[in-house]
VMD Tcl script that draws the C-alpha trace (Angstrom):
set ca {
  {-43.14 33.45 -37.56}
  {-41.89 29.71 -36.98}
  {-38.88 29.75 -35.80}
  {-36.19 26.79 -37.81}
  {-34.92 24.46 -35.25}
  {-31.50 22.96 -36.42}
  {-30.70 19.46 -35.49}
  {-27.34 18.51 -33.98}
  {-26.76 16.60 -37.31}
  {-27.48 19.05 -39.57}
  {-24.66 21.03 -38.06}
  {-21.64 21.83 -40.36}
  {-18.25 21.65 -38.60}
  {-15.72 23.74 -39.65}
  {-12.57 21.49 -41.04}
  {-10.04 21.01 -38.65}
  {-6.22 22.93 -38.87}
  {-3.51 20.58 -39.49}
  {-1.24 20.69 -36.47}
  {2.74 21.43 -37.43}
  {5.43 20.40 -34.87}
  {8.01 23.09 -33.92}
  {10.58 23.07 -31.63}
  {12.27 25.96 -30.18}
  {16.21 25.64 -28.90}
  {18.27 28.17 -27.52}
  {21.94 28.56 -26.85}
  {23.47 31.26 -25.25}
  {27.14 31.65 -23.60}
  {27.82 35.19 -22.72}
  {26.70 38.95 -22.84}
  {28.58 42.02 -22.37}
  {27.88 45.90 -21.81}
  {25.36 44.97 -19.97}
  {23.07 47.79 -18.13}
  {24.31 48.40 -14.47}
  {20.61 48.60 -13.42}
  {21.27 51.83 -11.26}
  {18.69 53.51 -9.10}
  {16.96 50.22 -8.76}
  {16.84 46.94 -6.42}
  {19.02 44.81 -8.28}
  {19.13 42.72 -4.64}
  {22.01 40.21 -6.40}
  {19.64 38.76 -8.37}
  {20.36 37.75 -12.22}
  {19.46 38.62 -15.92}
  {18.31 35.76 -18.46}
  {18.00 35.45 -22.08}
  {14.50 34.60 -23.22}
  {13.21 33.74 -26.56}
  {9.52 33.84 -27.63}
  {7.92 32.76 -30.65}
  {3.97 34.13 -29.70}
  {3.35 32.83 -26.68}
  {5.85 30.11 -26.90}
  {9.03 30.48 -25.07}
  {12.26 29.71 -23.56}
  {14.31 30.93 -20.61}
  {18.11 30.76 -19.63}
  {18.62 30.41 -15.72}
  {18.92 33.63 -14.23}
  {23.07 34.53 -13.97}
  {24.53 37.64 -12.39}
  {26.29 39.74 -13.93}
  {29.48 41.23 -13.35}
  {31.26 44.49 -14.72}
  {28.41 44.18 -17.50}
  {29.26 41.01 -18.20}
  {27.30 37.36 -17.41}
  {27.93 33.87 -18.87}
  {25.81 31.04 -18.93}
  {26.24 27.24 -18.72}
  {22.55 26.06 -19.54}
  {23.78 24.02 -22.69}
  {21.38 23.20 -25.06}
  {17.54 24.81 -24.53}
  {14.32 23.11 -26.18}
  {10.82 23.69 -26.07}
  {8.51 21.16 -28.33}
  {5.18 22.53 -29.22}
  {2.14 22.02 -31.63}
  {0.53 24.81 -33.51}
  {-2.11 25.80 -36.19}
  {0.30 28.19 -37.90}
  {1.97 26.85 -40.85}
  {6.06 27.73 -41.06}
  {5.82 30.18 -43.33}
  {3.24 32.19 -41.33}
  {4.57 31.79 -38.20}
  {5.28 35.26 -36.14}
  {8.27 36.96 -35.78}
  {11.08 35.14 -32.91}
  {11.62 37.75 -29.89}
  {15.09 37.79 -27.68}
  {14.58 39.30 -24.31}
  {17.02 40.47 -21.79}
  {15.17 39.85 -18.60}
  {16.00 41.56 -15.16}
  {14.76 39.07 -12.23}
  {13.42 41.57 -9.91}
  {13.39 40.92 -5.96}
  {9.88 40.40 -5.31}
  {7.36 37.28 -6.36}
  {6.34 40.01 -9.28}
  {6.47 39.23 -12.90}
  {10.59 39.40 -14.15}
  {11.42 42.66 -16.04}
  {12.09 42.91 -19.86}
  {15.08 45.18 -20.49}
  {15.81 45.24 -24.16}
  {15.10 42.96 -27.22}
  {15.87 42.05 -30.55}
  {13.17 41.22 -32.69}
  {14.31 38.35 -35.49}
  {12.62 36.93 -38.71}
  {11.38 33.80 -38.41}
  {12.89 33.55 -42.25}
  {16.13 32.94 -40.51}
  {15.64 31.07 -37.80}
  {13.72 28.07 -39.76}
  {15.40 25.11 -41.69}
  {17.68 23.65 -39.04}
  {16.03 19.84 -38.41}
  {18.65 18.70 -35.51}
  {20.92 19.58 -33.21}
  {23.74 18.62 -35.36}
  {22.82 21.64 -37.57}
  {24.03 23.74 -34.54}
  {27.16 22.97 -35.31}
  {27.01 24.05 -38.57}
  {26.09 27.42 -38.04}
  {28.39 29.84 -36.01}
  {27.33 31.76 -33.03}
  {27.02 35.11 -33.66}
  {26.67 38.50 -31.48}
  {23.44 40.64 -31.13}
  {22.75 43.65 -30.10}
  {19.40 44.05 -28.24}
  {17.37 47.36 -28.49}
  {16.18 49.37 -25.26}
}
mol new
graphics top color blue
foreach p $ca { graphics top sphere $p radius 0.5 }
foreach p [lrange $ca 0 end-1] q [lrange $ca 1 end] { graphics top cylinder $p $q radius 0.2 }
display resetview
């Protein structure tokens, strides 16, 4: 049998994704009852908020905590990326508690709340912040 040799040209490329511009902002100014960490090497380190859309994502600086509570002073947090995924199929928004652990090792998740991207999408600037009230939540273990 002859074997068909296909020419560079006769080739079909596959139609290329449109690209869709997100951009992920973060605010956070306090937490309370937080975990006391016990039994491990907390070593006066700190605990940040971090929120992931896939593997997009955004980090507080890393505060410590006192009597469960920790406040932050980061202001406003943005992260401007491209994707393939259109809004309404985007993946589900993740917020972390992370424990900064002592050694050079990868950061520690504690708890999380997982939130629909439904409500996170439709605000277009940072005046829209305004607009909408901060609110508690509670993250799961």
């Amino acid at each position: 049998k002859k074997q068909k040799v296909y020419k560079k040209n006769n080739i079909k490329r596959a139609p290329e994704l449109p690209l869709f511009e997100y951009e992920l902002r973060l605010v956070v100014y306090a937490a309370s009852s937080l975990p006391s960490f016990k039994g491990t090497l907390f070593d006066g380190k700190g605990v940040a908020v971090e929120l992931s859309v896939g593997v997009h994502k955004i980090v507080t600086t890393f505060a410590k905590p006192s009597k469960g509570c920790c406040g932050w002073n980061d202001g406003i947090l943005t992260v401007a990326f491209k994707w393939h995924i259109s809004p309404e199929n985007l993946p589900d928004a993740f917020l972390y508690l992370v424990k900064q652990k002592p050694q050079v090792s990868a950061d520690e998740k504690v708890c999380y709340k997982r939130i629909p991207m439904k409500d996170l999408i439709g605000f277009k600037d940072k005046s829209d912040l305004k607009e909408r009230p901060a609110k508690w939540m509670s993250l799961a273990a």
